[in-house]
TORKOL-4160 file (C-alpha; in steps of 0.2 Angstrom, whole numbers, padded with zeros to 4 digits, m for minus):
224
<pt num="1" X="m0011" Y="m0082" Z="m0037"/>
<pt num="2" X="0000" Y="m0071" Z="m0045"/>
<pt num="3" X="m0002" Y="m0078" Z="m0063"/>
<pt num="4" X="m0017" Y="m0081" Z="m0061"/>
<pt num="5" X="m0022" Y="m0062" Z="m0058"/>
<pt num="6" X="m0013" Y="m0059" Z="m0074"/>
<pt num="7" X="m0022" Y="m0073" Z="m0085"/>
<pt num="8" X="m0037" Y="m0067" Z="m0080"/>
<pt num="9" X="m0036" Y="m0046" Z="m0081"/>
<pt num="10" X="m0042" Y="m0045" Z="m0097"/>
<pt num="11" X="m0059" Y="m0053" Z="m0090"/>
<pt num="12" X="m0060" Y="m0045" Z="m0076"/>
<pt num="13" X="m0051" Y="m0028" Z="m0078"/>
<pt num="14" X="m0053" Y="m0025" Z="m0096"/>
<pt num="15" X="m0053" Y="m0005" Z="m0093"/>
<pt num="16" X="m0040" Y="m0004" Z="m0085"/>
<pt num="17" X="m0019" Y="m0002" Z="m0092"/>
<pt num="18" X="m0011" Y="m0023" Z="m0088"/>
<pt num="19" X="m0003" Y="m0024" Z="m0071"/>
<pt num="20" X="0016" Y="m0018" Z="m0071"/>
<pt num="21" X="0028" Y="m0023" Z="m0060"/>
<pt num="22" X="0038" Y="m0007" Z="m0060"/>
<pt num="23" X="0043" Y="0009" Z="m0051"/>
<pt num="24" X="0031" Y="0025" Z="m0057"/>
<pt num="25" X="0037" Y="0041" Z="m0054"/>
<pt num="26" X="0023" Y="0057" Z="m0057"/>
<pt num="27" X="0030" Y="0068" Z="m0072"/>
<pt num="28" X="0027" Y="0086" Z="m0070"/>
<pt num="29" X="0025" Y="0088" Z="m0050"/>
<pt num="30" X="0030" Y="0105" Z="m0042"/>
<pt num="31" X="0050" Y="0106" Z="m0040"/>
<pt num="32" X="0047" Y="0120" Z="m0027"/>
<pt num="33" X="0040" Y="0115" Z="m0007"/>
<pt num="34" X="0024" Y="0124" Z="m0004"/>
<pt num="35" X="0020" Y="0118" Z="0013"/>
<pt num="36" X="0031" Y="0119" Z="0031"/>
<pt num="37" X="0046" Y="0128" Z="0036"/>
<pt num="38" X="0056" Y="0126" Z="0019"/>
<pt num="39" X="0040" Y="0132" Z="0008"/>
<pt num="40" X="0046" Y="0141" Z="m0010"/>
<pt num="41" X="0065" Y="0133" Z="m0009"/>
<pt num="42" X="0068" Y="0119" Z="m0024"/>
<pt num="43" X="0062" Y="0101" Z="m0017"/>
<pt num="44" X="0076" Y="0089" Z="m0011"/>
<pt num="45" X="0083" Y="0076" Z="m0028"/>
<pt num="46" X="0095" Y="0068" Z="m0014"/>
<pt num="47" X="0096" Y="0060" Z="0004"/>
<pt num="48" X="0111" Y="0072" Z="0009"/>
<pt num="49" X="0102" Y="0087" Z="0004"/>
<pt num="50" X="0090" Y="0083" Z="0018"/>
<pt num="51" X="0094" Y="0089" Z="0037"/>
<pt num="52" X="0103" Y="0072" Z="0048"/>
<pt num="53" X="0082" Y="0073" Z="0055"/>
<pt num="54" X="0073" Y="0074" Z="0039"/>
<pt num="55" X="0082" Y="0062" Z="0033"/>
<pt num="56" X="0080" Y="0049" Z="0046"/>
<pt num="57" X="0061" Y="0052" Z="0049"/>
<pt num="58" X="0061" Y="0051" Z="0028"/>
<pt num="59" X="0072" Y="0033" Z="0029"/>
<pt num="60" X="0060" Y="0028" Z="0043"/>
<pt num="61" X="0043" Y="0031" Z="0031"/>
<pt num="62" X="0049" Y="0023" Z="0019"/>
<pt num="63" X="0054" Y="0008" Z="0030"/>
<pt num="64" X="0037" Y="0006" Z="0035"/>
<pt num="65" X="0027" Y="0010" Z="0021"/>
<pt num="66" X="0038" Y="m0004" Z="0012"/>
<pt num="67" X="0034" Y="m0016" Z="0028"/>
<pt num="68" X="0013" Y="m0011" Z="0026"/>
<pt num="69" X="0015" Y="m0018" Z="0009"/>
<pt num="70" X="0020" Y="m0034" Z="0012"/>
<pt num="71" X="0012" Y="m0037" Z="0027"/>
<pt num="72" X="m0005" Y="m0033" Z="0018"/>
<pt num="73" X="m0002" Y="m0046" Z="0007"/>
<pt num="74" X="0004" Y="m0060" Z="0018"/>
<pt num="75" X="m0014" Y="m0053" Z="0028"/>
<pt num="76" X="m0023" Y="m0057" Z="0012"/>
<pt num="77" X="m0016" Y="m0073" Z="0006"/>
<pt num="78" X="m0021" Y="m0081" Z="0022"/>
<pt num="79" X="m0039" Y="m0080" Z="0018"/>
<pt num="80" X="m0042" Y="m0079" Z="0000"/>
<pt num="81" X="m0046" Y="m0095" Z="m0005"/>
<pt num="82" X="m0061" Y="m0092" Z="0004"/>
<pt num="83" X="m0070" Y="m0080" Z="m0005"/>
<pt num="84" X="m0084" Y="m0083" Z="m0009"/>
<pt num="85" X="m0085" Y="m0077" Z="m0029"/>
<pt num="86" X="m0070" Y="m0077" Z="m0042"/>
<pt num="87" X="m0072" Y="m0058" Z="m0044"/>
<pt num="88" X="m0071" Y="m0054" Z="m0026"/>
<pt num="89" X="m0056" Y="m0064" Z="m0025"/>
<pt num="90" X="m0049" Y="m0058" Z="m0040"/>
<pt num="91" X="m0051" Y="m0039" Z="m0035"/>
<pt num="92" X="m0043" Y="m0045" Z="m0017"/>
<pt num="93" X="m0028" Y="m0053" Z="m0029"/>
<pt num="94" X="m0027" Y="m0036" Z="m0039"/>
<pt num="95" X="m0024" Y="m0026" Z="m0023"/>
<pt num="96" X="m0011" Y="m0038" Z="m0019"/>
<pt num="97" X="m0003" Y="m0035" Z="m0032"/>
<pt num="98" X="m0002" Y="m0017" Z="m0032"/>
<pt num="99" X="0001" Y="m0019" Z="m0014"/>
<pt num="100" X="0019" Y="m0027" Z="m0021"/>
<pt num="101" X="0022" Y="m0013" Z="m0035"/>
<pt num="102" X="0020" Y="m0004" Z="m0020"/>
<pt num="103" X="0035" Y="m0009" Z="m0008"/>
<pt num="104" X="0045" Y="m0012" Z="m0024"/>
<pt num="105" X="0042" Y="0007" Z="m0026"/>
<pt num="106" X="0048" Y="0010" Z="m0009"/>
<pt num="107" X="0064" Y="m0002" Z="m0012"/>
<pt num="108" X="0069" Y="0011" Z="m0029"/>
<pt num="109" X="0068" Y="0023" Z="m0019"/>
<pt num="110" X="0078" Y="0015" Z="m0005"/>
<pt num="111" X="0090" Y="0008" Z="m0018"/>
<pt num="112" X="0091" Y="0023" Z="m0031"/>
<pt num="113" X="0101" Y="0033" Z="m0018"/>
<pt num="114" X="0113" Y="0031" Z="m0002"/>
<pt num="115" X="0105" Y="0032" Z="0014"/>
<pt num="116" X="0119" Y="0026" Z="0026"/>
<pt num="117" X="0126" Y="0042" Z="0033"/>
<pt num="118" X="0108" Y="0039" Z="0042"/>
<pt num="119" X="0106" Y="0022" Z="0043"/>
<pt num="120" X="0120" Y="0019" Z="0054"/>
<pt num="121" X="0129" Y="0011" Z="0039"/>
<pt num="122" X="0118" Y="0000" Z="0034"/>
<pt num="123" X="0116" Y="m0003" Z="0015"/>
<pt num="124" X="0099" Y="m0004" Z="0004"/>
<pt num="125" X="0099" Y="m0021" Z="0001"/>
<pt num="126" X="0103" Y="m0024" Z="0018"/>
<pt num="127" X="0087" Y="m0014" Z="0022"/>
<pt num="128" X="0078" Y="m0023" Z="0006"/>
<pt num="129" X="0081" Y="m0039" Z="0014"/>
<pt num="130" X="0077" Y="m0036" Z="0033"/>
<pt num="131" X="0058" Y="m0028" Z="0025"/>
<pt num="132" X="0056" Y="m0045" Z="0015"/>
<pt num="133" X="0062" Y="m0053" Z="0030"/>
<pt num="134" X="0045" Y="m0048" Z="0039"/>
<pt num="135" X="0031" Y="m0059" Z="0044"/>
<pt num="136" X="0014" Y="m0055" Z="0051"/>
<pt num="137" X="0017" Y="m0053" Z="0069"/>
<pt num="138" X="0034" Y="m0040" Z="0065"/>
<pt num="139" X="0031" Y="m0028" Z="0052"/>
<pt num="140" X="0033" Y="m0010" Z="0058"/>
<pt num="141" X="0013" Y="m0005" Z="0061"/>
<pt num="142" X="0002" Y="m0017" Z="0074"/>
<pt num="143" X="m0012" Y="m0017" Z="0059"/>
<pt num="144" X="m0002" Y="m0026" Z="0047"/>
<pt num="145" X="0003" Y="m0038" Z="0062"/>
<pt num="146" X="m0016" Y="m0046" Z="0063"/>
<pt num="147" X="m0021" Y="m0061" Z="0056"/>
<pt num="148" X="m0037" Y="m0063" Z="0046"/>
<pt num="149" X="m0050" Y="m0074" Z="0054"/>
<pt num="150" X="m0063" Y="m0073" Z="0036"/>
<pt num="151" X="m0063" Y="m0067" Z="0020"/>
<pt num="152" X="m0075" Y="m0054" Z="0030"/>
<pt num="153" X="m0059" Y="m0047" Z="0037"/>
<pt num="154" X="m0048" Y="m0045" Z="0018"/>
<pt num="155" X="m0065" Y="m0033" Z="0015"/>
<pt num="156" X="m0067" Y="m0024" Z="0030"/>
<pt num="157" X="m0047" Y="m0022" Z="0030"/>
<pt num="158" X="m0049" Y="m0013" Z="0012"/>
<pt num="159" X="m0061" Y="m0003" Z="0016"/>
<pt num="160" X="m0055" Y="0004" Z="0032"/>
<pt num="161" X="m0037" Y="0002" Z="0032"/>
<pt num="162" X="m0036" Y="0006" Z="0014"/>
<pt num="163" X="m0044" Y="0022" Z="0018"/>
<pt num="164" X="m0031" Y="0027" Z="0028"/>
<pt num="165" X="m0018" Y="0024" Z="0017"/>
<pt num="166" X="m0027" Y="0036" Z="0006"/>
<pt num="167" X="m0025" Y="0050" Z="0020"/>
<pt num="168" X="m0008" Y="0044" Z="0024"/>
<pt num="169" X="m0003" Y="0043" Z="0005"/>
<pt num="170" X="m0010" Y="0060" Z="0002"/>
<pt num="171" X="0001" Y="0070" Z="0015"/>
<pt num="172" X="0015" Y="0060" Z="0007"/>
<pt num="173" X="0011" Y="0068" Z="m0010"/>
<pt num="174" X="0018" Y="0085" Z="m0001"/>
<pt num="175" X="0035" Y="0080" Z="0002"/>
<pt num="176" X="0048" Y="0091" Z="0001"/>
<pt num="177" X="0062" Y="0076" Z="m0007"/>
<pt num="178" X="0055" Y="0074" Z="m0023"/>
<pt num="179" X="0055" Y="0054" Z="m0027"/>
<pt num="180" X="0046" Y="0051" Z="m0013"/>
<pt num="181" X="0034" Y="0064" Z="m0019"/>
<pt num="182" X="0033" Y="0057" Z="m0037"/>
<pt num="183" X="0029" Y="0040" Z="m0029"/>
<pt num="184" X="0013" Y="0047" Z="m0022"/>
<pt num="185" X="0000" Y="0050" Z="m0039"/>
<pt num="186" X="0002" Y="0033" Z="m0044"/>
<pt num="187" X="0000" Y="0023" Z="m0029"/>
<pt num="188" X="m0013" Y="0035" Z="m0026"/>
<pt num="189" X="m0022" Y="0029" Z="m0041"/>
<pt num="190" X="m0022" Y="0012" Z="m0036"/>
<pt num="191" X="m0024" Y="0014" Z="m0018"/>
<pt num="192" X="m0042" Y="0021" Z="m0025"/>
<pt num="193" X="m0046" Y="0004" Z="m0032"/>
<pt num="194" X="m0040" Y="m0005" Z="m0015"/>
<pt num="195" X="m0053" Y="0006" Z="m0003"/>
<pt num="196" X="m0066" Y="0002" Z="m0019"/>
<pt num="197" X="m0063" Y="m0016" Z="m0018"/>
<pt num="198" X="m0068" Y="m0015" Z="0000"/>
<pt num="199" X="m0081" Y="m0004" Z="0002"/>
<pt num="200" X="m0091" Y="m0012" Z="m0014"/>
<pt num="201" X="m0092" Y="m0029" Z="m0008"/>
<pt num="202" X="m0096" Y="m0023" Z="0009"/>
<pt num="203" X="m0109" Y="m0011" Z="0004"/>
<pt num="204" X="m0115" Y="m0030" Z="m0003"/>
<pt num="205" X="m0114" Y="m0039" Z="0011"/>
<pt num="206" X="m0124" Y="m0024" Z="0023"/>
<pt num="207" X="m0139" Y="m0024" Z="0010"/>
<pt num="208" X="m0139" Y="m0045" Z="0014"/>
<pt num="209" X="m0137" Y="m0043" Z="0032"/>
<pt num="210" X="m0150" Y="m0031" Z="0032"/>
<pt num="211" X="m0162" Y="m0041" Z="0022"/>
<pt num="212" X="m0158" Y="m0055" Z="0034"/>
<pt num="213" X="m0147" Y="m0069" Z="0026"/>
<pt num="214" X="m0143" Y="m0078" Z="0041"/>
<pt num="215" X="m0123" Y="m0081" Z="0034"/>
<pt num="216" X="m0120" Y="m0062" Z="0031"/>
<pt num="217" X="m0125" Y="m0052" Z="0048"/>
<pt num="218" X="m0123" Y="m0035" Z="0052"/>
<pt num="219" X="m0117" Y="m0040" Z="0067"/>
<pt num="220" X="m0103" Y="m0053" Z="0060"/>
<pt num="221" X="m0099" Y="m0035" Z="0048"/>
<pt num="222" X="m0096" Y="m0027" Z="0062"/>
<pt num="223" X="m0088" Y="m0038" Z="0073"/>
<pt num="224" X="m0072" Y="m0028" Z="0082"/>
């Protein structure tokens, strides 16, 4: 799947800069904190300069946001051969793909520093491993833990879920250690395309139900 999103961005994608599997990190964010108890003091470059707490609710973000990642995808992969267009399925295999850039994003910054006077000693490639470890069913949040029944469901998902990523993403953009804050524009930018390639085709399939194709219902739309 993944090559095959990368042979064919040029035909479907042609706007947009070709997929890179890389870390981003925002130039020219604020260095200073401006929200919370440590407002106007410089933004954090290091684990140790957090307190023992920030720091572990910092390392227990990151764990999860990295586990969301990968667990979208294995979500995904389950029902996309049963799209039911190339370009849907396409858009489904580009969010895929930046659901990866993604979690490796979350892996630099678990790898770029040392986080084991709050991991209980455990190293970042030990951590790296146990996320890649996951499968639906263990991932850190219950929504990534759900299998898809339809391609209905790798829609819906997008256009839901995706749109609380955006929230969640967005008051990740505040935070006072800076790498993790410098993670945030990119993903940002993309997590915009991943609630678009929900919400578009769903729009879609309401305007069939509601004209009454008996394969795409309103109700099947929104069944819980």
């Amino acid at each position: 799947d993944y090559d095959t999103l990368l042979a064919n961005w040029e035909k479907y994608f042609p706007k947009d800069e070709p997929f890179c599997l890389c870390a981003k990190l925002e130039v020219g964010t604020p260095d200073v904190v401006h929200i919370g108890e440590h407002q106007g003091e410089k933004k954090r470059l290091q684990p140790d300069q957090l307190t023992e707490e920030e720091a572990k609710h910092l390392l227990a973000i990151i764990r999860a946001q990295a586990s969301t990642e990968f667990g979208s995808i294995q979500q995904h992969a389950g029902t996309l051969h049963r799209a039911d267009n190339n370009e849907d399925r396409h858009w489904v295999m580009r969010v895929m793909a930046e659901e990866l850039r993604h979690g490796y994003q979350m892996f630099h910054l678990l790898l770029s520093q040392d986080w084991t006077h709050v991991s209980g000693g455990v190293k970042g490639r030990d951590m790296v491993e146990e996320i890649l470890s996951m499968q639906t069913g263990s991932h850190v949040l219950d929504a990534f833990n759900l299998e898809y029944d339809s391609f209905i469901d790798n829609i819906c998902f997008a256009a839901i879920i995706d749109r609380v990523g955006k929230y969640q993403l967005t008051m990740q953009k505040v935070c006072a250690y800076k790498p993790m804050a410098d993670s945030m524009p990119p993903m940002l930018r993309e997590e915009a395309f991943h609630l678009a390639a929900g919400v578009i085709p769903l729009r879609r399939w309401a305007q069939r139900g509601a004209a009454g194709d008996p394969v795409v219902t309103t109700q099947v739309l929104q069944r819980p």
